[in-house]
Backbone as JSON Lines, residues from 0, in Angstrom:
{"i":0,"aa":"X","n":[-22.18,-29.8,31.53],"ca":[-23.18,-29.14,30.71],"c":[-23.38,-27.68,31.16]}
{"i":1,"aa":"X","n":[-23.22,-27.74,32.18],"ca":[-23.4,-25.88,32.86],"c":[-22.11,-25.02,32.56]}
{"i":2,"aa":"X","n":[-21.26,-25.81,32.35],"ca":[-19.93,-24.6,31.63],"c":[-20.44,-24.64,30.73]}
{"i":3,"aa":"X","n":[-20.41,-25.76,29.46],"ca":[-20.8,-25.63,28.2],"c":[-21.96,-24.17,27.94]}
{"i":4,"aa":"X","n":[-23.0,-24.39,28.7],"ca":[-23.81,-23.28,28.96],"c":[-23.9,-21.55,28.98]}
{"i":5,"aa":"X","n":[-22.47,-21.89,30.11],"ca":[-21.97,-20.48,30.59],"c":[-21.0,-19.83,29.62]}
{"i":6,"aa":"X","n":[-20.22,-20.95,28.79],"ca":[-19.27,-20.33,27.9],"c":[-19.87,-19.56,26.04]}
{"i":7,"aa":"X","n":[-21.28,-20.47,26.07],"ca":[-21.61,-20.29,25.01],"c":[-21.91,-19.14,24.48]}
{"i":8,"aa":"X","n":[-23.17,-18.29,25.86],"ca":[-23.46,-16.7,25.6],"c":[-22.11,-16.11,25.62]}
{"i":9,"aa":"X","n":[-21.01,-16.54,26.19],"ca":[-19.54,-15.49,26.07],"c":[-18.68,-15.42,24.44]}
{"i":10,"aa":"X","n":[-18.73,-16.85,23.89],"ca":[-18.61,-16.96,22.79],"c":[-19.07,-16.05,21.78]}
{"i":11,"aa":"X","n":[-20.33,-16.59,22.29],"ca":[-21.17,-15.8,20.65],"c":[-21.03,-14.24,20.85]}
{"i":12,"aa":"X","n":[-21.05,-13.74,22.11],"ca":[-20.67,-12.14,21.61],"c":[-19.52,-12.12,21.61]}
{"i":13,"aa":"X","n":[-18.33,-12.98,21.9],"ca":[-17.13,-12.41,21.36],"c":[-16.97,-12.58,19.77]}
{"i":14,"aa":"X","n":[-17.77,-13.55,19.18],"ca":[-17.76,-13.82,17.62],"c":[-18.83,-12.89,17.28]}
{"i":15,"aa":"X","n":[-19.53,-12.16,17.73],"ca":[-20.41,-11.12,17.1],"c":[-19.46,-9.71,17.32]}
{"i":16,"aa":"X","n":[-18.87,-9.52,18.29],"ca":[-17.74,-8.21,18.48],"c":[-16.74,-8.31,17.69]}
{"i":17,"aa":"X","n":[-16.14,-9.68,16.99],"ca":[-15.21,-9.28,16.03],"c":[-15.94,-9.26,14.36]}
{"i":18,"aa":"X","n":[-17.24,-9.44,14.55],"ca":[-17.6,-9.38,12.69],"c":[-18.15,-8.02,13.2]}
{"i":19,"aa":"X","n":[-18.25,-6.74,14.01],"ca":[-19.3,-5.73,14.29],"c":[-18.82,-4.84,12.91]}
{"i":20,"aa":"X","n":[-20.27,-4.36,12.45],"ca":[-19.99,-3.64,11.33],"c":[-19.84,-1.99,11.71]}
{"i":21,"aa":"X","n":[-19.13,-1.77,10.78],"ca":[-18.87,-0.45,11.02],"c":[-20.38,0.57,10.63]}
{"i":22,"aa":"X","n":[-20.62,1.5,11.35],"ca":[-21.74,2.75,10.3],"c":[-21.6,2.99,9.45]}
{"i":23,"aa":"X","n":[-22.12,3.68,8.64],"ca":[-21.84,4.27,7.66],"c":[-22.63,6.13,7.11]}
{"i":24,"aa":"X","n":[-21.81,6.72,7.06],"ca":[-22.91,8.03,6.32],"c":[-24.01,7.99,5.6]}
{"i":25,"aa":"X","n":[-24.17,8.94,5.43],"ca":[-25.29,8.71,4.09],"c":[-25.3,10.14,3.51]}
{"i":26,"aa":"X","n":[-25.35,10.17,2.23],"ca":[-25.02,11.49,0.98],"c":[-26.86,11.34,0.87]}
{"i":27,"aa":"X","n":[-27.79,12.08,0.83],"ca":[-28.99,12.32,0.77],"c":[-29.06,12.23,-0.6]}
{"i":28,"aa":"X","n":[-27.97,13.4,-1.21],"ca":[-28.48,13.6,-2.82],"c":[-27.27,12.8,-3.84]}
{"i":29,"aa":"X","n":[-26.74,12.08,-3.05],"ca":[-25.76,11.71,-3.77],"c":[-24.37,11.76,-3.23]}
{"i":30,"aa":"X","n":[-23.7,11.57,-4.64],"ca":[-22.19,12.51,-4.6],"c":[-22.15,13.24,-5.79]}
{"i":31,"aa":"X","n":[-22.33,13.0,-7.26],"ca":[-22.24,14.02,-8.16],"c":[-20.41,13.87,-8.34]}
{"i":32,"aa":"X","n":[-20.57,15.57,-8.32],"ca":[-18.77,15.74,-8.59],"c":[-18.45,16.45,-7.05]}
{"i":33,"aa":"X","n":[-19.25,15.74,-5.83],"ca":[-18.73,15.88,-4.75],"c":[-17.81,14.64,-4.08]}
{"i":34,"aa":"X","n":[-17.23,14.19,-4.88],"ca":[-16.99,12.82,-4.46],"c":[-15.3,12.73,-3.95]}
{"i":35,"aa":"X","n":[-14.55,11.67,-2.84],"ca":[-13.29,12.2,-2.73],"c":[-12.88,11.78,-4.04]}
{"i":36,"aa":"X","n":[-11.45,11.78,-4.54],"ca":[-10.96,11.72,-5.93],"c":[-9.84,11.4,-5.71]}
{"i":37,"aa":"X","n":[-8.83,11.61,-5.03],"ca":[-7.42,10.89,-4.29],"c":[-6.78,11.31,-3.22]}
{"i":38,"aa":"X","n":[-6.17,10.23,-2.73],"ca":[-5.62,10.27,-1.54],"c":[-4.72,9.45,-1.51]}
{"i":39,"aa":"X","n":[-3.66,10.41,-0.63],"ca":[-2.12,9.41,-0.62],"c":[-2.37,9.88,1.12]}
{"i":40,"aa":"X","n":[-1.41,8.93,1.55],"ca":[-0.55,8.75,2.91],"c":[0.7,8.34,2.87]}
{"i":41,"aa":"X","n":[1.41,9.53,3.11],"ca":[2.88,9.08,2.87],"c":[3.27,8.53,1.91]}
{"i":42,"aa":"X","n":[4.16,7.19,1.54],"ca":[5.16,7.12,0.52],"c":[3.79,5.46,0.15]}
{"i":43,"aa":"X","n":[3.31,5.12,1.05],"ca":[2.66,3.63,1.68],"c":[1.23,3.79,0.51]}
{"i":44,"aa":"X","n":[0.52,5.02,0.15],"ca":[-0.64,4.71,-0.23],"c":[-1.02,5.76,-0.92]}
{"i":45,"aa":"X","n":[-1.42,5.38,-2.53],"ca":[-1.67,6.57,-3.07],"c":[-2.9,5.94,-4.35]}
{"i":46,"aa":"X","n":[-3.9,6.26,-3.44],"ca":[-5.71,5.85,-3.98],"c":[-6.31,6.87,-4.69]}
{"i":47,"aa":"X","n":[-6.8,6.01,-5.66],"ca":[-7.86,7.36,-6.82],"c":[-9.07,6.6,-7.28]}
{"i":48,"aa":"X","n":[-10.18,7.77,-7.02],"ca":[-11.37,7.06,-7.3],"c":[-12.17,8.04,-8.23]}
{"i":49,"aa":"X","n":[-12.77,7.0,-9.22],"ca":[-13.39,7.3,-10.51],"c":[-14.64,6.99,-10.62]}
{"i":50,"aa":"X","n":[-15.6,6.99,-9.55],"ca":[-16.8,7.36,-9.76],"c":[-17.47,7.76,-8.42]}
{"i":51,"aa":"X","n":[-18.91,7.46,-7.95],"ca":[-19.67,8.01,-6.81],"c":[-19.25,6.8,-5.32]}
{"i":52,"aa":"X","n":[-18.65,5.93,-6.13],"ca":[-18.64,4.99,-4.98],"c":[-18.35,5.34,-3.62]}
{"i":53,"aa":"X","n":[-19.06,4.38,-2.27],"ca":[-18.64,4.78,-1.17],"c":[-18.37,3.64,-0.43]}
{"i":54,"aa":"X","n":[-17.27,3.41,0.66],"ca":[-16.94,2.29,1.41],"c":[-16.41,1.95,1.2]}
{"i":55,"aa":"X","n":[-16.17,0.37,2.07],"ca":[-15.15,-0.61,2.26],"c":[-13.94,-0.51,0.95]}
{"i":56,"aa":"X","n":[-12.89,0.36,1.16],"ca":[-11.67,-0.02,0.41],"c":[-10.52,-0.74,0.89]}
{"i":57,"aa":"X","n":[-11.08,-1.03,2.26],"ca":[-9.91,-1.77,3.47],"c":[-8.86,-2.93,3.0]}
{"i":58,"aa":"X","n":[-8.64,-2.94,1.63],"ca":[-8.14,-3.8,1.38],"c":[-6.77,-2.81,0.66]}
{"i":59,"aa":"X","n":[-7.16,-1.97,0.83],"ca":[-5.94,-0.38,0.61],"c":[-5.43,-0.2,1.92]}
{"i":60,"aa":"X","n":[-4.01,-0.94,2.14],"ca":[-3.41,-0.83,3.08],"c":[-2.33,0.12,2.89]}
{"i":61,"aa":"X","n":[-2.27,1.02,4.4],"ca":[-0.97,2.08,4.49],"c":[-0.4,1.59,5.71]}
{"i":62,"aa":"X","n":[0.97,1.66,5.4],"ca":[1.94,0.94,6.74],"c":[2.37,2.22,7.07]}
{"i":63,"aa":"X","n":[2.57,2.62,8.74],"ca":[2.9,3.54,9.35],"c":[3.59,3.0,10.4]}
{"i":64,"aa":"X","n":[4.3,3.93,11.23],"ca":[5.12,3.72,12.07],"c":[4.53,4.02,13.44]}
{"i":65,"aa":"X","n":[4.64,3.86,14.75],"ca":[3.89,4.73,15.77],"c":[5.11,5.1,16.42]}
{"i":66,"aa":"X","n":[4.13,6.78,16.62],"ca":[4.85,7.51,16.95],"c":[5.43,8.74,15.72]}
{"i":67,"aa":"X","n":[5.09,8.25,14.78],"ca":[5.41,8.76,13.54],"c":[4.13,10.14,13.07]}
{"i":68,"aa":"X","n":[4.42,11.14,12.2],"ca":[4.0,12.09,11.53],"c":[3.84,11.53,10.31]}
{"i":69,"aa":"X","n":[2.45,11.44,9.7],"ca":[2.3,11.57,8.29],"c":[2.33,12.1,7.14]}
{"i":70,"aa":"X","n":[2.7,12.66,5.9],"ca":[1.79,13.72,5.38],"c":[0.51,12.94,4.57]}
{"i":71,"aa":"X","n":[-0.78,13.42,4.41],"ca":[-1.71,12.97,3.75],"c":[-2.08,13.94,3.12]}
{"i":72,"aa":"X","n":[-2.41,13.98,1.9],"ca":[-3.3,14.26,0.81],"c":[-4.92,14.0,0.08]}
{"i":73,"aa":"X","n":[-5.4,15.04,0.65],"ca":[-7.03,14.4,0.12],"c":[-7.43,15.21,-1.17]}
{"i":74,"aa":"X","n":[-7.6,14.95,-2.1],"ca":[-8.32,16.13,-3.26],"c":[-10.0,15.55,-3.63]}
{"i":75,"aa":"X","n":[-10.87,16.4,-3.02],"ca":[-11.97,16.04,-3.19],"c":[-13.03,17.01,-4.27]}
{"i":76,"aa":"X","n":[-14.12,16.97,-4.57],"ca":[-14.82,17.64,-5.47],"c":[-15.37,18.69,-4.93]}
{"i":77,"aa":"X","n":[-16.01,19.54,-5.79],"ca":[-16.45,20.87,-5.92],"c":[-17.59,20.94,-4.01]}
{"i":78,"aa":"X","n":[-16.55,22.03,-3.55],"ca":[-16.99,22.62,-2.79],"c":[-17.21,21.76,-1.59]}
{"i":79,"aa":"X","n":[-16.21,21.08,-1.06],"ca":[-16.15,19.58,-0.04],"c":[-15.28,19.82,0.69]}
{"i":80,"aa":"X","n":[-15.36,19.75,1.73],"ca":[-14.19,19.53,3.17],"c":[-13.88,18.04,3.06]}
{"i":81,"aa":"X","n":[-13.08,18.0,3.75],"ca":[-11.88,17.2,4.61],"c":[-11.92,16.6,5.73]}
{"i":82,"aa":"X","n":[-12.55,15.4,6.31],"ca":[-12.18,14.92,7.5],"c":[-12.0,13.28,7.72]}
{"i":83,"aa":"X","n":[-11.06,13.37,8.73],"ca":[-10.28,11.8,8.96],"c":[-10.39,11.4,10.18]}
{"i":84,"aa":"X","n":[-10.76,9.99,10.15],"ca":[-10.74,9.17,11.88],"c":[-9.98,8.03,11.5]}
{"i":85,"aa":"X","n":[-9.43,7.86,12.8],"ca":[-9.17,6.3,13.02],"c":[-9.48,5.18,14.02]}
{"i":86,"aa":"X","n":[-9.93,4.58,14.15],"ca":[-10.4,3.7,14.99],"c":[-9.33,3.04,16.1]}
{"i":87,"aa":"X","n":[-8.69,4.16,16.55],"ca":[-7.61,3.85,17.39],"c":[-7.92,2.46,18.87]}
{"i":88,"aa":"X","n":[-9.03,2.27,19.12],"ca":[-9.14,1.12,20.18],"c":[-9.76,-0.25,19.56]}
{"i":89,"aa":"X","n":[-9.79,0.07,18.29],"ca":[-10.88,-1.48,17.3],"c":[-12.27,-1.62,18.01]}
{"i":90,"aa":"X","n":[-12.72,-0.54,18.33],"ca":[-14.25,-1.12,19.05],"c":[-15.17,-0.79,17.92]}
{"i":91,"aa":"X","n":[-14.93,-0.86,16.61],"ca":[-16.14,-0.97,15.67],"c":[-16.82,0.59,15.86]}
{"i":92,"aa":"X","n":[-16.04,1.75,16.32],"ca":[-17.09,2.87,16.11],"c":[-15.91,4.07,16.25]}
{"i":93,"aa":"X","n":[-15.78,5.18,15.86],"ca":[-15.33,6.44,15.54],"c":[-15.89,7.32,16.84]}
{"i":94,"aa":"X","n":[-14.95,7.94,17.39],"ca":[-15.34,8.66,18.64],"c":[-14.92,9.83,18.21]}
{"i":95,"aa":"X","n":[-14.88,10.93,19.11],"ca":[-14.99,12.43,18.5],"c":[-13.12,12.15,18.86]}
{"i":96,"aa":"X","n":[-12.42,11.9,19.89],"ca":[-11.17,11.78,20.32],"c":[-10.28,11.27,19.43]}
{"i":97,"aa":"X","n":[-10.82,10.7,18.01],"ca":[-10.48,9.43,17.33],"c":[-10.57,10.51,15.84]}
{"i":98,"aa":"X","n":[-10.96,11.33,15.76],"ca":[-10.6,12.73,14.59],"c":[-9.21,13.22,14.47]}
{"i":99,"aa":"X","n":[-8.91,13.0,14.06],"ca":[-7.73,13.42,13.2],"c":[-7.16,14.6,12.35]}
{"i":100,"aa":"X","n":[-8.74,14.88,12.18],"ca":[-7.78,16.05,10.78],"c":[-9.82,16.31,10.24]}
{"i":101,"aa":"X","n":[-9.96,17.71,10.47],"ca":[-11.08,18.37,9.85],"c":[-11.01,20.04,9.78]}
{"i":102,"aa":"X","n":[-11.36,19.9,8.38],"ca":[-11.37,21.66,7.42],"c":[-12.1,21.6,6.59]}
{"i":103,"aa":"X","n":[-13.1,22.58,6.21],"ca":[-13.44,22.81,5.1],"c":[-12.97,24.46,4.63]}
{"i":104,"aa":"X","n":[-12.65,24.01,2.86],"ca":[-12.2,25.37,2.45],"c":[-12.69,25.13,1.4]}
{"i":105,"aa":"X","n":[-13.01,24.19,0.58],"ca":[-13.79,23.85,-0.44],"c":[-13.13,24.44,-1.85]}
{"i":106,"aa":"X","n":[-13.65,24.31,-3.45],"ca":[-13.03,25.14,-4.28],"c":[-13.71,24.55,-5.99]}
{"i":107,"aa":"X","n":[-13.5,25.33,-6.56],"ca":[-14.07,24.53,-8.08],"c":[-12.99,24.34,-8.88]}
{"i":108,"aa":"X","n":[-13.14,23.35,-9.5],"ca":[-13.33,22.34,-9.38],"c":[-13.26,21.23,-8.75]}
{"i":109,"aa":"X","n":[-12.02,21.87,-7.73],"ca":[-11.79,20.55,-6.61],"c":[-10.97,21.19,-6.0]}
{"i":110,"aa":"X","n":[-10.52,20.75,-4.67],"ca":[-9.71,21.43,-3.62],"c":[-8.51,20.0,-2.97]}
{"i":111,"aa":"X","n":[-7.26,20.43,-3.05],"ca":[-6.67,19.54,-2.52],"c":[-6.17,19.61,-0.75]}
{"i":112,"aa":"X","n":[-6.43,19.73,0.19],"ca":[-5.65,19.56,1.31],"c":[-4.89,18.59,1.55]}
{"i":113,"aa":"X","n":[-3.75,19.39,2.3],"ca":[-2.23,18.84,2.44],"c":[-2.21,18.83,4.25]}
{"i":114,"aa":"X","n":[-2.12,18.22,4.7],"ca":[-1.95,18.15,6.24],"c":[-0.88,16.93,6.6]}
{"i":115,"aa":"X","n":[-0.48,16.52,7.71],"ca":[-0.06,15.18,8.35],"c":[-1.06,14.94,9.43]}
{"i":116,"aa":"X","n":[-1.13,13.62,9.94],"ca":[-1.66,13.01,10.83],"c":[-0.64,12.49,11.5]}
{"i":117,"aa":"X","n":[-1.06,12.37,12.96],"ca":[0.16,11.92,13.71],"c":[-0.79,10.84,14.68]}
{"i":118,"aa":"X","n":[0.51,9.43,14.82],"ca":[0.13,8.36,14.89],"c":[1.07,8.35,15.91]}
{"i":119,"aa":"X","n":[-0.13,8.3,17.28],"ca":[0.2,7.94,18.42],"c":[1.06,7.26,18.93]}
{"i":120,"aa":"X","n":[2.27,7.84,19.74],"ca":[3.24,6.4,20.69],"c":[2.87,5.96,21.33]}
{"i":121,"aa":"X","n":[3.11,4.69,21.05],"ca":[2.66,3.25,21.97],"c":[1.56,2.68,21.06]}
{"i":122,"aa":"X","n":[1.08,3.16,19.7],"ca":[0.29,2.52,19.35],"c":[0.8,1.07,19.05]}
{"i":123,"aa":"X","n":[-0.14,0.21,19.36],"ca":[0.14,-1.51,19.43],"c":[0.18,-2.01,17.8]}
{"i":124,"aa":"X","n":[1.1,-2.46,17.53],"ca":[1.03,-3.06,16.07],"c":[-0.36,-3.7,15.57]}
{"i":125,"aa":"X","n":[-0.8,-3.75,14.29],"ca":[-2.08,-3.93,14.24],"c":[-2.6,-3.3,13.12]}
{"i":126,"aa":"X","n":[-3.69,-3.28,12.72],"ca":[-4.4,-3.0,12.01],"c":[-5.3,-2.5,12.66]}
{"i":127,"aa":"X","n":[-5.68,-1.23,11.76],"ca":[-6.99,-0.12,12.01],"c":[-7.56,0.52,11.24]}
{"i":128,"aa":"X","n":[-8.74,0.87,11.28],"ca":[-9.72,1.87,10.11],"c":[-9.56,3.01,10.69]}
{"i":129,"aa":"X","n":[-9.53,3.26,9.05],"ca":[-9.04,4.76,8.86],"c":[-10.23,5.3,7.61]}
{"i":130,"aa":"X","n":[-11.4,6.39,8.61],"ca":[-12.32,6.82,7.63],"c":[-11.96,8.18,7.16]}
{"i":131,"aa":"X","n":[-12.16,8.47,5.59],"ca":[-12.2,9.62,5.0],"c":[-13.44,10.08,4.65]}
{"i":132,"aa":"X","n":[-13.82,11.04,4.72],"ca":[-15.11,11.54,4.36],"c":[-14.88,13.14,3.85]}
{"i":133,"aa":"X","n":[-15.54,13.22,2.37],"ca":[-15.58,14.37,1.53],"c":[-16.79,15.2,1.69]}
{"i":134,"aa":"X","n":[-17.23,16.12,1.87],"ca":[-18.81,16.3,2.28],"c":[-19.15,17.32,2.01]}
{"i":135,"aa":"X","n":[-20.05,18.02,1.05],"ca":[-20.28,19.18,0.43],"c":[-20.55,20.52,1.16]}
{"i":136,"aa":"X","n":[-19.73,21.19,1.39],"ca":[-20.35,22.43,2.27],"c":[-19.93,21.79,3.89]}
{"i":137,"aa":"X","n":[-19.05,21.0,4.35],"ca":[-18.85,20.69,5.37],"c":[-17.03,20.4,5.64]}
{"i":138,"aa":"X","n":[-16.83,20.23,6.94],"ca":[-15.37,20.12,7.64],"c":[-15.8,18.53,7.77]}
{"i":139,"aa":"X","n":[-16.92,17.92,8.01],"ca":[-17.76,16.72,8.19],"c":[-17.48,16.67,9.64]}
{"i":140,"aa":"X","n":[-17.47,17.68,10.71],"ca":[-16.91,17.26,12.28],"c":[-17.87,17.8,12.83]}
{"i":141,"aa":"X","n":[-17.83,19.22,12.8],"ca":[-17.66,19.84,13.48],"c":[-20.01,19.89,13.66]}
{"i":142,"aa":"X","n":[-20.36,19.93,15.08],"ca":[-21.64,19.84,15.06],"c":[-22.11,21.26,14.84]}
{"i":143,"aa":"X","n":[-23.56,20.73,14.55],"ca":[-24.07,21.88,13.72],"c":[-24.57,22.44,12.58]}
{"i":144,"aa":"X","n":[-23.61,21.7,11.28],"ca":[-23.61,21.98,10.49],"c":[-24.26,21.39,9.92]}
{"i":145,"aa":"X","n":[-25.53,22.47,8.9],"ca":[-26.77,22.13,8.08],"c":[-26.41,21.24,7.23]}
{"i":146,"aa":"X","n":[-25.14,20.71,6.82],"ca":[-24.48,20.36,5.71],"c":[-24.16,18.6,6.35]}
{"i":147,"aa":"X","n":[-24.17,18.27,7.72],"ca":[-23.93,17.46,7.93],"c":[-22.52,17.32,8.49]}
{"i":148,"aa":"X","n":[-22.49,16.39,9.8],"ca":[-21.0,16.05,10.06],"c":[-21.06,14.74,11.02]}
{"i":149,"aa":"X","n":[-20.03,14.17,11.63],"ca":[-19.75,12.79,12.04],"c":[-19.17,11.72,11.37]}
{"i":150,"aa":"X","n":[-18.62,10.75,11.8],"ca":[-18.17,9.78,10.75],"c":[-19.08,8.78,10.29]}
{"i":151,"aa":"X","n":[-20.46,9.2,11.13],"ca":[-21.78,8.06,10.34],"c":[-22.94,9.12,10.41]}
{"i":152,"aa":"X","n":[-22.64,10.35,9.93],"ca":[-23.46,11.64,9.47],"c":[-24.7,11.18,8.69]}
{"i":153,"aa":"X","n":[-25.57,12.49,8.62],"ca":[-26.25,12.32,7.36],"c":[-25.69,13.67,6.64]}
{"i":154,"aa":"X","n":[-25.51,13.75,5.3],"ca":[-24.83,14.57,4.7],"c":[-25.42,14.95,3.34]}
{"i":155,"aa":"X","n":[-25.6,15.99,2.82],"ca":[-26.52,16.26,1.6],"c":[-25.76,15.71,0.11]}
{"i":156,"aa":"X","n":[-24.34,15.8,-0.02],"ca":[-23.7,15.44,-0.87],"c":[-22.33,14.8,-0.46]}
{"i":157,"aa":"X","n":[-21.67,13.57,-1.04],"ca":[-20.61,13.72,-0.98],"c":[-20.26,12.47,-1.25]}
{"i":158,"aa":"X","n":[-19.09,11.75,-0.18],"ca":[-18.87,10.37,-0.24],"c":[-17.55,10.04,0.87]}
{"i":159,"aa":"X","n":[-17.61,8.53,0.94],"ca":[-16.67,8.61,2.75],"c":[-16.06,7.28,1.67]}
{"i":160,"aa":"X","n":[-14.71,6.58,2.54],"ca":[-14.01,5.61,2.16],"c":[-13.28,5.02,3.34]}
{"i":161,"aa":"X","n":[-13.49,3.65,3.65],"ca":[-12.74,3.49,4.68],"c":[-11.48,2.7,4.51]}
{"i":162,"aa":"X","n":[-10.34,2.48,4.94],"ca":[-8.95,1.92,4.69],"c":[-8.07,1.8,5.94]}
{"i":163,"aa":"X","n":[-6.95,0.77,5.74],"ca":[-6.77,0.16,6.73],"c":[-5.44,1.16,7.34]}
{"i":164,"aa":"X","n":[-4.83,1.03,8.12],"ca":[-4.03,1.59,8.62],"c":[-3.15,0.3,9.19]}
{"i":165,"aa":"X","n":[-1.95,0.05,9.07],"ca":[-0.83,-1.22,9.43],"c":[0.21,0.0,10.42]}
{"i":166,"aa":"X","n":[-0.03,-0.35,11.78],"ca":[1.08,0.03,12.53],"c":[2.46,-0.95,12.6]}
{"i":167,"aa":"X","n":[3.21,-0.56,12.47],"ca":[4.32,-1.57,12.28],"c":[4.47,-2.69,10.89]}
{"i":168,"aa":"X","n":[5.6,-3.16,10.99],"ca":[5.66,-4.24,9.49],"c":[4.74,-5.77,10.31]}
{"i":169,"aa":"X","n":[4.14,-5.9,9.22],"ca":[3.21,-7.6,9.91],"c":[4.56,-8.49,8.99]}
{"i":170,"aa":"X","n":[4.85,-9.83,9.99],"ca":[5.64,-10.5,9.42],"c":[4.49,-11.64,8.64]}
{"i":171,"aa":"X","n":[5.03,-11.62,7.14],"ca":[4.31,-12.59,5.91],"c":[4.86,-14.02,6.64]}
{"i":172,"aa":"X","n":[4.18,-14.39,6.0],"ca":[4.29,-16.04,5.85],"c":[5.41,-16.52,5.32]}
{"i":173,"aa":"X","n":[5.47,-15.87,3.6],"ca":[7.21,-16.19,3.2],"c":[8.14,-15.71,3.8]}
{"i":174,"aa":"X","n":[8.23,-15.08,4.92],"ca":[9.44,-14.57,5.88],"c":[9.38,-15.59,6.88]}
{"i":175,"aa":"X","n":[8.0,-16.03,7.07],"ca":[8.2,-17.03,7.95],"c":[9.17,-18.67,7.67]}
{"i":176,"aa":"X","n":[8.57,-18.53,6.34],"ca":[9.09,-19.88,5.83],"c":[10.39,-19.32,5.23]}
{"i":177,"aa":"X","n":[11.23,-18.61,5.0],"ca":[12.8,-18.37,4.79],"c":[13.39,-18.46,5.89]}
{"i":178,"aa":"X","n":[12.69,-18.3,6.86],"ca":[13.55,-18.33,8.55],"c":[13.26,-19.58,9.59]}
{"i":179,"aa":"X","n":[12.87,-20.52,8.94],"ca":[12.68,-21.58,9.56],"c":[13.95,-22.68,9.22]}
């Protein structure tokens, strides 16, 4: 009964550390026509969004290689920067080390930035979040700014999206069952 005991508090926070929710921003006034609008990664992922929505798109997977250079594409709305994290250790939170890619140059009607991201060697096969955030009058990073920045900011306009990132090929099930 005293293991039973001892194992239980270890349990439950290891089953509370893998459901941990991610933060989230917050757009004060909205998004409007500050909102992102598309985004590709490489050849793997090419997302477009048609209204104010914000969040969980994690079911928009991009397969990458590690060790590999990306190019990504963000085109967001009137007068919005650019910035990207990835949750490179899975601990449920965005660290400043874990930025990727932040600019603002903004533009009307919309501004596209063209950059790559580069995906660490030795990264461990796996799955990871990958946040975008569009943000009116902001790079969304950099501190300071009246406009808001961080990957769980408060921000006057805009909108964030999060998506998965696949290091390496995951072997399916029907590969499993052709090779058995």
């Amino acid at each position: 009964m005293k293991l039973l005991s001892a194992l239980l508090p270890a349990a439950l926070l290891s089953a509370l550390g893998a459901n941990a929710q991610y933060c989230s921003p917050s757009f004060a006034n909205g998004c409007f026509g500050w909102q992102l609008m598309n985004i590709t990664l490489g050849s793997s992922m090419n997302w477009t969004n048609t209204d104010c929505s914000n969040g969980d798109q994690t079911a928009t997977v991009a397969v990458v290689d590690a060790g590999s250079s990306i190019s990504m594409t963000v085109e967001d709305g009137v007068w919005s920067g650019c910035s990207v994290w990835v949750d490179w250790d899975n601990s449920g939170s965005f660290e400043d080390a874990e930025n990727l890619y932040h600019t603002y140059v903004g533009g009307d009607p919309s501004y596209t930035y063209n950059f790559s991201i580069d995906i660490p060697p030795g990264t461990p096969d796996g799955q990871y979040r990958m946040r975008v955030i569009g943000a009116w009058g902001s790079d969304g990073f950099t501190s300071g700014s009246e406009n808001g920045f961080g990957p769980c900011g408060s921000f006057q306009y805009g909108s964030y999206d999060d998506f998965t990132l696949q290091v390496g090929t995951s072997t399916s099930i029907a590969s499993l069952e052709t090779s058995s």
